[in-house]
N, C-alpha and C positions, 0 to 999 in steps of 0.2 A: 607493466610500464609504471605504475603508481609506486611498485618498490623501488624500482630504480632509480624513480626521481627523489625518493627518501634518499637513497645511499647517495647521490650525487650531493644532496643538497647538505646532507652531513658534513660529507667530506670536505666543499668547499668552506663551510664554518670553522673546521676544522684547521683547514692550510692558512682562512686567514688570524685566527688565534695561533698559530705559531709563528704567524711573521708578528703577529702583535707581541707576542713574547722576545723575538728576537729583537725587533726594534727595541724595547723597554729595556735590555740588556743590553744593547750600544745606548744608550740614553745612559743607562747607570753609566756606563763606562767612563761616556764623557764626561757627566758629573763629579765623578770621580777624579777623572783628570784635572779637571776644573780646581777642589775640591782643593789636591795635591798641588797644583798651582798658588794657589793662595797659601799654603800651608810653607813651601819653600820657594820664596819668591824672591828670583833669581834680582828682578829690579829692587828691591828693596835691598837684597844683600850686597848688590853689587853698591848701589848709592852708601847703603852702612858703612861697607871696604874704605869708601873714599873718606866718609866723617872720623871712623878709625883711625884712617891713613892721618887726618886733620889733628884728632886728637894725640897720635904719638910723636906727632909734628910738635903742638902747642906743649905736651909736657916736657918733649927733649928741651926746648927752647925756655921752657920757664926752671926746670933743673938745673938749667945751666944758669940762670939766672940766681938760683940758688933759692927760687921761691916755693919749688915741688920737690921731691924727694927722688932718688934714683926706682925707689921703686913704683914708682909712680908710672914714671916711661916702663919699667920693664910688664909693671901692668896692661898700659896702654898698647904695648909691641904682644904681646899675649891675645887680648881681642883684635887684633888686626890680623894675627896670626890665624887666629880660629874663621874668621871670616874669610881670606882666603881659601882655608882650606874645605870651608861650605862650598866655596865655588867650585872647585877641583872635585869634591867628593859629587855635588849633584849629578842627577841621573840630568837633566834636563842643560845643565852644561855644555855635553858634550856637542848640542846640535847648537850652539852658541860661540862654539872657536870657529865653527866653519864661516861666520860672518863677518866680511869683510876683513879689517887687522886687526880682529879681537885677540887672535891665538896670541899674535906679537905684545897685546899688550898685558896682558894678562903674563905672562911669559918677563915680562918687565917688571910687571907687579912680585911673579914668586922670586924672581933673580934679588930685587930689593929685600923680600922676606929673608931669604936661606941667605944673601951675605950679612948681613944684620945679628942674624941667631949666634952665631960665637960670639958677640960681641954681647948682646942682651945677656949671655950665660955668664959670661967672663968677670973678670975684677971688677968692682967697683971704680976705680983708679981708673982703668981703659975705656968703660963705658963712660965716665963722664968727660975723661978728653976725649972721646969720639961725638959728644952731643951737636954741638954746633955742626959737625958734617951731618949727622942724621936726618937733620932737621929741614937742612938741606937737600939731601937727600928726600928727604919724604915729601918735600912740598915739588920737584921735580917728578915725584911716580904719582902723585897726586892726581896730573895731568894724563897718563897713562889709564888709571883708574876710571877719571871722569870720562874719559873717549870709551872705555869698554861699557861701562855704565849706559852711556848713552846710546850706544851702539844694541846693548842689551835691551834698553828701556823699547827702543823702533821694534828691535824682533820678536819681544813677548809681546808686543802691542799687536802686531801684524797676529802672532799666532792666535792671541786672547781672540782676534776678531773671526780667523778663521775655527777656534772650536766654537765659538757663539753662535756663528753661521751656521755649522754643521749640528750641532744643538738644537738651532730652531728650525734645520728642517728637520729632522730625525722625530721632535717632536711635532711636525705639521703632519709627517707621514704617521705618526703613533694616531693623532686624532683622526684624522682621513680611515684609517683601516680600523680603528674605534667607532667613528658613524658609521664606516658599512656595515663591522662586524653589528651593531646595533640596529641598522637597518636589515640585515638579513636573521639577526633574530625576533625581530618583529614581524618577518615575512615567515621565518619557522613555526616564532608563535600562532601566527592564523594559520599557519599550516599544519599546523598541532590542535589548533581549536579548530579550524573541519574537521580534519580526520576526527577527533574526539568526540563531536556530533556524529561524524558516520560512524566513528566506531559503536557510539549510543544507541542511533537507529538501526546499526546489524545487528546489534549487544539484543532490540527492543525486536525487531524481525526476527532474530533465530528464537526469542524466548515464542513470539506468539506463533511462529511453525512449527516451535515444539509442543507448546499445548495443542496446536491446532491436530498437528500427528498421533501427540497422545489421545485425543478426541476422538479422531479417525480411528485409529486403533482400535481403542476401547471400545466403540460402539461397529466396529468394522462385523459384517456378517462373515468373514472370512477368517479364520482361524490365524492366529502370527505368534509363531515361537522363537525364542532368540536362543540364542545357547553360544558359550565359547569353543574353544579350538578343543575341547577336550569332551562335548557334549551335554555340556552341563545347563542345564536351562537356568538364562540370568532376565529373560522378558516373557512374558502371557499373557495374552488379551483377556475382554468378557469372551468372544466369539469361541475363543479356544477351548473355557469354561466348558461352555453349553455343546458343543462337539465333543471333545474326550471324556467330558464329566471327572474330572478333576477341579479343584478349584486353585486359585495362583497362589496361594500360602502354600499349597501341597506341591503344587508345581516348582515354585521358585525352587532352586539349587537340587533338584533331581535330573538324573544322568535321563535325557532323551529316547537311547535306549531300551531302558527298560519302562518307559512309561507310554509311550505312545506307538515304539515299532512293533509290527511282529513278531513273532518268532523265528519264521522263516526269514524274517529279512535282518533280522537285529546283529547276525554276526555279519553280512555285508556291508550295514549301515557301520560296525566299527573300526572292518578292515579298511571303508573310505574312508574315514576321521586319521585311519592312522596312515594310510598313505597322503593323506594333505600335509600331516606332521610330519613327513619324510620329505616328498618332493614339491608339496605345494598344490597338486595339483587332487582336483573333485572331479568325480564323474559327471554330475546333474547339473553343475554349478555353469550360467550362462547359457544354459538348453534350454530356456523358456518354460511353458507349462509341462510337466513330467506327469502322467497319471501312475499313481504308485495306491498301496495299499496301507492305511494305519489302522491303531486298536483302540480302541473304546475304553475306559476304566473295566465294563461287565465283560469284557477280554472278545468284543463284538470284531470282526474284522469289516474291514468298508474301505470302498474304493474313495479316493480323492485328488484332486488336481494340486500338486506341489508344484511351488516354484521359488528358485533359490537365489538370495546374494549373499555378497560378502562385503563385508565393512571394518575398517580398524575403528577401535575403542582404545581410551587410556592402557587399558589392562591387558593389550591384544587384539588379534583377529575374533573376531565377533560372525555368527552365520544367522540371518534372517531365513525364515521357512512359513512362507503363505502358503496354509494349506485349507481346500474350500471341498465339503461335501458334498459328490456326486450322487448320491445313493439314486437321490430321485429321479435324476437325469440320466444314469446308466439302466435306470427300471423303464423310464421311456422309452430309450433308445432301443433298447430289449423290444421294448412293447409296438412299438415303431417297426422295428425290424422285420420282426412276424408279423405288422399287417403287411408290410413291402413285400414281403415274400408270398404271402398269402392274395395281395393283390397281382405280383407278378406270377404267380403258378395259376391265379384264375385266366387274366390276361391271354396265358400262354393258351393252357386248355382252351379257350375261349379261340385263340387261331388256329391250335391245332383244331378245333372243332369245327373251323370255319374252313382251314384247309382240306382236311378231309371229306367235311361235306361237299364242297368245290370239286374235288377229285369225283369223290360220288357221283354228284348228281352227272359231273360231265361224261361219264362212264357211260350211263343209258341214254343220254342228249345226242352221243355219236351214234348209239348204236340207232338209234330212232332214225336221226337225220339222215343216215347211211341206207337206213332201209327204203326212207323214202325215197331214196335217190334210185330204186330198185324200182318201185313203182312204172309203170310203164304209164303216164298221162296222157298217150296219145289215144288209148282204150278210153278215156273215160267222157262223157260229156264236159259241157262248158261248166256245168254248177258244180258238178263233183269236180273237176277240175281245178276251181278257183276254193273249193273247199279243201283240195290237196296243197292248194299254195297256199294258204292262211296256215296249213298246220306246219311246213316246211316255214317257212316266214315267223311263225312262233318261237318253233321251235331255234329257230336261227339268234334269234332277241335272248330266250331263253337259255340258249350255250351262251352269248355275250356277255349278259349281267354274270351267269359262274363265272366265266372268264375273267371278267374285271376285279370281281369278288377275290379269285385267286389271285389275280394281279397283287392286288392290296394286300393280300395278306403276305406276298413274297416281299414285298417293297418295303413293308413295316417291319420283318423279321429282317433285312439284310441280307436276303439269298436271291437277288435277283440279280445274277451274273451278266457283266457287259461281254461283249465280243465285238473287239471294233475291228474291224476291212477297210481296206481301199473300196470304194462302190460310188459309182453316177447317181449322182444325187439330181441330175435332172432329167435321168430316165426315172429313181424312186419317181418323182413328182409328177412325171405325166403317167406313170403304170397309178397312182392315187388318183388320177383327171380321170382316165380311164375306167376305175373300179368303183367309183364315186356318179359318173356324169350321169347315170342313167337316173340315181338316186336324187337328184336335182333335178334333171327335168321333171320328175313326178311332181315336184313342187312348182313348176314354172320356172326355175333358176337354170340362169347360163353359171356354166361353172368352164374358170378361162386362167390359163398360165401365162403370166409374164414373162416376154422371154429373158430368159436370166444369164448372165455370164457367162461364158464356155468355160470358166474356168472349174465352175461345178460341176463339170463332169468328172473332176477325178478328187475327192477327197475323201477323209479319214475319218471311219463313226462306228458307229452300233448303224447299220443301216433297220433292222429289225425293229429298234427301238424310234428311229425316228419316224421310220413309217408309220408305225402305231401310236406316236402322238400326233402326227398330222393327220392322218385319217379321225382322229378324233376329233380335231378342233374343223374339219372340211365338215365332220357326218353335225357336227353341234351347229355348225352354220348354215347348213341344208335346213336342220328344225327349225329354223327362227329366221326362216328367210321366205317371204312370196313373193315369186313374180319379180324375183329384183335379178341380180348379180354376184359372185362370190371369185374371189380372184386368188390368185396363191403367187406370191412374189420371193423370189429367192437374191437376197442381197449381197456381197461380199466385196463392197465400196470400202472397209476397213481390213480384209488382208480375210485369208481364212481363218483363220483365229478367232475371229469375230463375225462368223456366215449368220444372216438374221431371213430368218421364214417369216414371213405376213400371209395370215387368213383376213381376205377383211369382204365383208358380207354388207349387204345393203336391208340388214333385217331389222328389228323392232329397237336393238340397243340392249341397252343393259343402266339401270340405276345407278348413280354413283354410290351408293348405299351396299348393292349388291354385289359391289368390282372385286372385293377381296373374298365375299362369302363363295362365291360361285366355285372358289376352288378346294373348299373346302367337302368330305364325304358324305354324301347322301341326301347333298344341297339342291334341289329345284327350284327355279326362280320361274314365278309365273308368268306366263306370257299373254301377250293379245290375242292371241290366236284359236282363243275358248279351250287351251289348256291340250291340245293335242299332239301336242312331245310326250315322251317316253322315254325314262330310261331309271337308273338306280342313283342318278347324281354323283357317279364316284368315275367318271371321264374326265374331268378334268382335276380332277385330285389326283389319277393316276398319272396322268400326263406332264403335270408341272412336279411331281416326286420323281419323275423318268428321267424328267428337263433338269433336274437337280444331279440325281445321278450319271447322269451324261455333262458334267461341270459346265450347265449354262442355267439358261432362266427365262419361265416361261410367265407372261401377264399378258394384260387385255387395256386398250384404251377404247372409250365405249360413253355413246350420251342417246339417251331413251330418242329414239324415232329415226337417229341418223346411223346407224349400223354400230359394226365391233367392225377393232381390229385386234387379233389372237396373234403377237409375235412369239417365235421361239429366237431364241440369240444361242448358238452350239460355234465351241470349236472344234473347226472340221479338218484343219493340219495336217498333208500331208507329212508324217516322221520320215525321214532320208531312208530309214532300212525301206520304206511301205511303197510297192511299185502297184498303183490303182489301175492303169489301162491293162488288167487282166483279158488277154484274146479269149472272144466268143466263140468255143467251134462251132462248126457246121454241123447240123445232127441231121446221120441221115435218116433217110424213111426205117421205122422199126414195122416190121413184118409180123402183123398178129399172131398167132396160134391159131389153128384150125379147131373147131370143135371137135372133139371126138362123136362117135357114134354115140347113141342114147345108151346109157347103160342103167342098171340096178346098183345105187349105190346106199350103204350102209354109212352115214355121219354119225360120231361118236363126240361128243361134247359136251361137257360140263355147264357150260357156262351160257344160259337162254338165247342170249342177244348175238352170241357169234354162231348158234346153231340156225337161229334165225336169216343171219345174214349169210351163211354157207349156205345151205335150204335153197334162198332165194336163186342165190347166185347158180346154185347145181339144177335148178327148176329152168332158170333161163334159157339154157343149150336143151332142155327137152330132157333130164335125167328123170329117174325116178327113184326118190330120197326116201328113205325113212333114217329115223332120228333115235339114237339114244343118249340120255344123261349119266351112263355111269359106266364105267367097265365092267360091273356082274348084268347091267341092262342090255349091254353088247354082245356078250356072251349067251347070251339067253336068245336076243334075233340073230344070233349068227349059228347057232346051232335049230333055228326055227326052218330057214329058208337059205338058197343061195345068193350071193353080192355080187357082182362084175367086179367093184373095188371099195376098199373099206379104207373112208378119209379117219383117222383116227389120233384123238388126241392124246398128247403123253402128261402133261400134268392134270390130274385129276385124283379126287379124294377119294381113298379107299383102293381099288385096284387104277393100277396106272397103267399109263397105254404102253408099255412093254409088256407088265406081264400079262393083256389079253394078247399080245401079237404070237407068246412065246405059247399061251394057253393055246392060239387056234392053231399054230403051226404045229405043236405037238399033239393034239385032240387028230381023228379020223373023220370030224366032220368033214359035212359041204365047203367049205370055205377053208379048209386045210391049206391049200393052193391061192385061196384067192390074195390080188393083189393087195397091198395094205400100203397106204400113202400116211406115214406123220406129219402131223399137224405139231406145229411147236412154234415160240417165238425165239428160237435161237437153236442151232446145231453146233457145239463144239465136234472138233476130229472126236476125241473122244464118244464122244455122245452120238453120234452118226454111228460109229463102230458099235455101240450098245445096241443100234435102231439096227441096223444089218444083221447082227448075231439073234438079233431075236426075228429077224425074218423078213423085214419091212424091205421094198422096194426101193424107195420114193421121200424125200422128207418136204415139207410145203413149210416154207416160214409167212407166218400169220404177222399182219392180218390179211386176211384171203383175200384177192385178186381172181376175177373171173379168165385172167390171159397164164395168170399162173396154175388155177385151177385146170384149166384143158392141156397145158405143159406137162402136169404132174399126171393127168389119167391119161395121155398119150404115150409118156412115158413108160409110165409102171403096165398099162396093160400091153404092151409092143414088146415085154421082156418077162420070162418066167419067171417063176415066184421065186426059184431059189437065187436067181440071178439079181446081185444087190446092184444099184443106179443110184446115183448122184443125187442130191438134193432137187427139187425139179422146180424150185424159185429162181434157175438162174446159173450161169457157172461161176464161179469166184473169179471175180476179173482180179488185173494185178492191180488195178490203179484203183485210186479212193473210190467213185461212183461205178455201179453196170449200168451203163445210157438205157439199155433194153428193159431191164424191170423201171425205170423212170418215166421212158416211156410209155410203157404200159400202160400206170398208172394215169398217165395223161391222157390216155386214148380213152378209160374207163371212168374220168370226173373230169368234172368241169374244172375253168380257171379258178376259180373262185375257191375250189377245195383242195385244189394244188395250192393255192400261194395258204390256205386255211392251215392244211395240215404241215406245211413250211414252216409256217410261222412257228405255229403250236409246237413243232419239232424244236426248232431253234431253240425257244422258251424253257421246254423242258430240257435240254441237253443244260443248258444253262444253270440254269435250277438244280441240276444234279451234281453240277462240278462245283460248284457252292457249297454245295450241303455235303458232295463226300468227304472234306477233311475233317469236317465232325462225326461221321459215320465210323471212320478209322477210328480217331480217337476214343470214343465212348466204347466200343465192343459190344460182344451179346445184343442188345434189339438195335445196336447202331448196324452192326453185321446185316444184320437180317431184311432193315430195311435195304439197307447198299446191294443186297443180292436181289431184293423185289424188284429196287428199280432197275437198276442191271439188265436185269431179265426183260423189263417192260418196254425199255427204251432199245434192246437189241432189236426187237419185234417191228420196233418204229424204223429203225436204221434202214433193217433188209426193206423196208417198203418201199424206202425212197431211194433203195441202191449201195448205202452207205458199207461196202462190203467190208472196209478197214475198220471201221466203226463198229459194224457189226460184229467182227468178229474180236475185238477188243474190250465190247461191254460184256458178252459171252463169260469168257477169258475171266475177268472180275464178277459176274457173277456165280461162275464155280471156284472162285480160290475162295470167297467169300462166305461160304457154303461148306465149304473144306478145314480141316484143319490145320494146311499149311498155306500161311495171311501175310507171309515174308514179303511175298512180294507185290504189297497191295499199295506200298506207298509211290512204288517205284512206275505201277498202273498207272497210280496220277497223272503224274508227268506223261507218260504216254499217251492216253487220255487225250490230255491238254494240247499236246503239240497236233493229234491224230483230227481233234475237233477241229481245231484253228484250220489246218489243211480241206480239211472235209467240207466245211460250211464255208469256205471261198469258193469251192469248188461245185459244190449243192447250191450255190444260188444262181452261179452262173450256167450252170445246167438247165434249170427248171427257168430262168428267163430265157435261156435260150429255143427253151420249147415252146413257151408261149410264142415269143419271136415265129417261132417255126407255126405255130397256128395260125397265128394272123393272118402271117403270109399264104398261107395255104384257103 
């Protein structure tokens, strides 16, 4: 805007110095005119004409008197002549006939002149007898003369006054546009002397920004080379110095190229120079920081952060290049790197070691608990009684903390799989009133449901997941409560969207201090109660990482002496495809198996704790068990004596339970004949056909059942040896569950290890559809795990019935195993959809049996 008002302010200087020109040049004009006026002035000539006319009058008249001479008059007719003809010739004349009857007289005046002229020329003789008429004559045009004259004298007058007039304005207008033109050059002027102070003070700022730049520069820790379009270095810092080790004497006017780039890179860095010299356009130019590599004088290579502009200079485009050594900072980052990895590869071992150990310990926890559950306590006294529930009760706390342990360590690596259902969420709450109440009257506590909304009977969760954090914040309210009250409120006054759970307990409180630690791992906050809570302090660290992974939020309000309240906040929504009111069949009565008679039976198994629990289970109906670990140990008691039936395992180290089945059926021992029942946690068709070819009866899927056990020696010993039979766990139903081995199971454990090994199942199925898309992906030990588990979790399936299941984890654990893995991705998916089906179906089963207990 400030040029603009320059160029305006010019230009109007400008327009008004050419009207001041133009005026000055009608000024001259008129003057001029003026000038020419006074030079041929029409009044004075015309007054002469008449004195003329007067004097050729007096001479004719005194000629004739004889006192002047003839040529005296022809004299006098001569200037009278000439002065006419001034009139006639002026330019300024001609606008002088048009006034009034000047034309006439004047006209009068030449008619006097041109008759006269023959006579003035003529004889002497003629001219003086014409005197007395001339004289006459002259002094009647005299009169003619005088009128034009005066006539003349009024219209120069008139005119003289209008050029005067137009004179003096011409010059009022010349001064007028002189003081402004004067006025706005003294407004140029100060407008010339600011700008010339500001041009002073940007003239004084650019000089102390460019000292101040060369300052920066020079002392800049960052290296800065200038160079032109052609590569030629024309700027170099100290910094540059001290990094290339070149000095700027040697530097200045050296091609960039060869002094600072690579070798590898120095024919790229030319072909970019010369493509800028073509199209203009740079690779790096406007990228920001570029890490690139430069060379040292001692031809060192080292990495460094470049970053480029561009700038015109008199002499061309100019390329600035800040270039800053990383050396130290890529040696860091290096050294950084390996501790992060060396930290994360501890970390990891460190979960793996914790997961594994988790797996471990819970391995013999079952088997222990399981055994106990073998125990017959109605044999025992009250003291040994109450010392089998301390060890059962232990060992129950004992599988928890594993359990939690594994919790965490699934939750922290990201493999802890949701599966959300439609499910009554206030049946979940009262099946937790129920599994919990007994646990609260120990302490004195009512434990009481508010009756909640109908509408929570039909929403959308991980029911697994929320049950297990409510059970934890009811069991955390039990310890810290006497004698009081504990309430479970189900709210959904804001839409399901926003369903909010309250525990709130009338126990000691909580420190405002301790509100955010308590949910942190391995946190115990002590209480009043002389310190007799238990547990590992990672219950509420699991449950608010659940509350997280179920996209809600789990916190506590809480003041020492007036209780807690533990809200969870979940959205429960039903989604439009998701129909929750799932019908409960009617399950009918399942009809035990009968014991078989007592027989001599031979158990073959590897593995302590399930020989232990087969043992038990085969002692309970009255058998008589002997035990081996190995297939050459089986082989050895099975050629010692005779068996009624031999449970026998097929994985096992060293000889596997084929080839002793195939060893006794081909041997002429005692037991050549006898029945042989497999023991396995999965029968493919396949694999069934290997177990018949080699002789077997009967196949048992583990883990053993006492109702399946008398199934399978009814079976196989009611049919010859050569005579191959069915699996004896059950027939392959077509639908997801067999209700019959479900309920079994339920006839053979308490509720408590029904909804335990429910749970536990969900978990892991969980857990394993997590983890096998990384099992695919890696190969070799990713395989090998995906077939352990495979295998582990079929074992679990058949237990709880899951035949679809079952026979799909199977399935994946021999392709996995095999060497054609084609079609393992496509398992997934099947997998996926087959679980979703199966665990809608498996819960409303196994409530539905409890249902069926109660009522019974």
């Amino acid at each position: 805007m400030t040029g603009l008002r320059r160029v305006l302010a010019v230009l109007v200087v400008l327009l008004v110095v050419v009207t001041i020109a133009v005026l000055v040049l009608d000024l001259r004009q008129q003057v001029r005119r003026l000038a020419t006026s006074a030079a041929d002035n029409m009044q004075w000539t015309l007054g002469q004409t008449e004195v003329e006319l007067m004097a050729l009058e007096i001479a004719a008249l005194r000629a004739n008197a004889g006192v002047d001479t003839l040529e005296e008059v022809r004299l006098r007719y001569d200037v009278f002549y000439s002065r006419v003809q001034t009139i006639q010739d002026s330019s300024r004349f001609a606008a002088l006939l048009d006034v009034g009857d000047v034309q006439d007289r004047i006209s009068q005046v030449s008619a006097f002149r041109e008759a006269w002229l023959p006579v003035i020329d003529g004889p002497d003789a003629t001219l003086r007898a014409a005197l007395p008429r001339m004289a006459d004559e002259a002094r009647a045009t005299r009169g003619a003369v005088r009128d034009a004259t005066l006539a003349g004298v009024e219209y120069f007058s008139e005119l003289g006054y209008a050029q005067r007039d137009s004179l003096g304005r011409s010059m009022a207008r010349v001064g007028l546009l002189t003081v402004a033109l004067l006025a706005m050059l003294a407004v140029l002027s100060l407008a010339l002397f600011r700008l010339a102070r500001k041009s002073d003070a940007e003239a004084r700022e650019n000089r102390e920004n460019r000292e101040r730049i060369e300052t920066i520069l020079s002392t800049s820790l960052d290296a800065v080379v200038v160079s032109d379009d052609i590569g030629r270095i024309i700027e170099y810092n100290g910094a540059a110095e001290r990094v290339f080790g070149y000095s700027r004497a040697e530097a200045i006017g050296a091609d960039m190229a060869d002094l600072i780039i690579p070798d590898h890179f120095r024919d790229a860095h030319r072909e970019g120079m010369g493509r800028f010299r073509r199209d203009g356009s740079l690779r790096f130019m406007g990228k920001g920081t570029v890490r690139l590599e430069a060379k040292r004088r001692d031809g060192t290579i080292f990495p460094v952060d470049v970053s480029l502009a561009q700038a015109q200079s008199p002499d061309g485009e100019i390329f600035i290049a800040f270039l800053r050594d990383i050396s130290d900072r890529v040696r860091n980052e290096a050294a950084l790197k390996r501790a992060r990895d060396r930290a994360i590869a501890g970390e990891k071992q460190k979960a793996e070691l914790l997961a594994v150990m988790s797996h471990e310990m819970r391995t013999p926890l079952n088997g222990m608990l399981g055994t106990l559950e073998l125990v017959d306590d109605t044999a025992l006294d009250a003291r040994h009684q109450r010392y089998l529930r301390i060890v059962k009760d232990s060992g129950r706390v004992l599988l928890r903390h594993v359990n939690e342990v594994l919790d965490i360590s699934r939750l922290d690596a990201g493999k802890m799989s949701l599966r959300k259902t439609g499910f009554d969420l206030i049946a979940l709450l009262e099946e937790t009133i129920d599994n919990q109440r007994q646990n609260a009257s120990a302490h004195g506590n009512s434990l009481v449901l508010v009756p909640p909304n109908p509408e929570l009977h039909h929403v959308h969760g991980d029911p697994d997941r929320v049950r297990q954090v409510l059970l934890n914040l009811v069991s955390n309210a039990i310890k810290f409560t006497r004698n009081g009250r504990i309430s479970i409120e189900a709210d959904c006054s804001n839409g399901l969207e926003a369903v909010e759970l309250r525990v709130t307990d009338t126990g000691i409180g909580i420190a405002e201090a301790d509100l955010d630690r308590i949910f942190e791992d391995f946190v115990t906050i002590d209480s009043t109660y002389g310190r007799n809570t238990s547990g590992t302090g990672l219950g509420l660290g699991i449950s608010r990482r659940l509350a997280t992974a179920l996209d809600g939020e789990l916190d506590v309000e809480s003041e020492p002496g007036d209780g807690s309240v533990f809200w969870l906040r979940l959205p429960l929504a039903l989604p439009e495809q998701v129909h929750s009111d799932l019908p409960i069949p009617e399950i009918a009565p399942v009809k035990p198996a009968q014991a078989p008679p007592a027989c001599n039976i031979l158990l073959v198994e590897d593995n302590e704790i399930n020989r232990i629990v087969g043992r038990e289970l085969l002692e309970h109906d009255g058998h008589q068990v002997e035990t081996a670990a190995s297939g050459e140990l089986a082989l050895k008691r099975a050629a010692a004596r005779r068996y009624d039936a031999v449970l026998l395992d097929i994985s096992m180290p060293g000889l596997d339970g084929i080839s002793v089945a195939r060893a006794l059926r081909a041997g002429a021992g005692v037991n050549a004949n006898t029945p042989i029942i497999a023991t396995t946690a999965h029968a493919l068709p396949q694999e069934k056909e290997a177990f018949l070819a080699a002789g077997m009866q009967a196949a048992l899927i583990k883990p053993l059942t006492l109702d399946a056990i008398r199934r399978a020696l009814t079976q196989a010993m009611t049919i010859e040896a050569a005579q191959p039979m069915p699996p004896a766990s059950g027939p392959e139903a077509p639908t997801n569950i067999d209700t019959s081995q479900l309920a079994d199971m339920h006839q053979h454990l308490s509720s408590t290890h029904m909804t335990y090994i429910h749970d536990r199942f969900v978990g892991d199925m969980s857990d394993f559809l997590g983890a096998m898309p990384e099992w695919l992906q890696s190969g070799g030990e990713g395989l090998a795990s995906l077939a352990s588990e495979a295998h582990r979790l079929s074992g679990s399936a058949a237990v709880l019935g899951a035949v679809q299941l079952t026979a799909l984890l199977q399935a994946i654990h021999t392709e996995a195993l095999s060497t054609h893995r084609t079609n393992l991705n496509a398992r997934l998916e099947d997998l996926t959809a087959c679980w979703t089906s199966t665990r809608a179906a498996l819960s409303v089963e196994v409530q539905a049996l409890e249902q069926a207990q109660k009522a019974r």
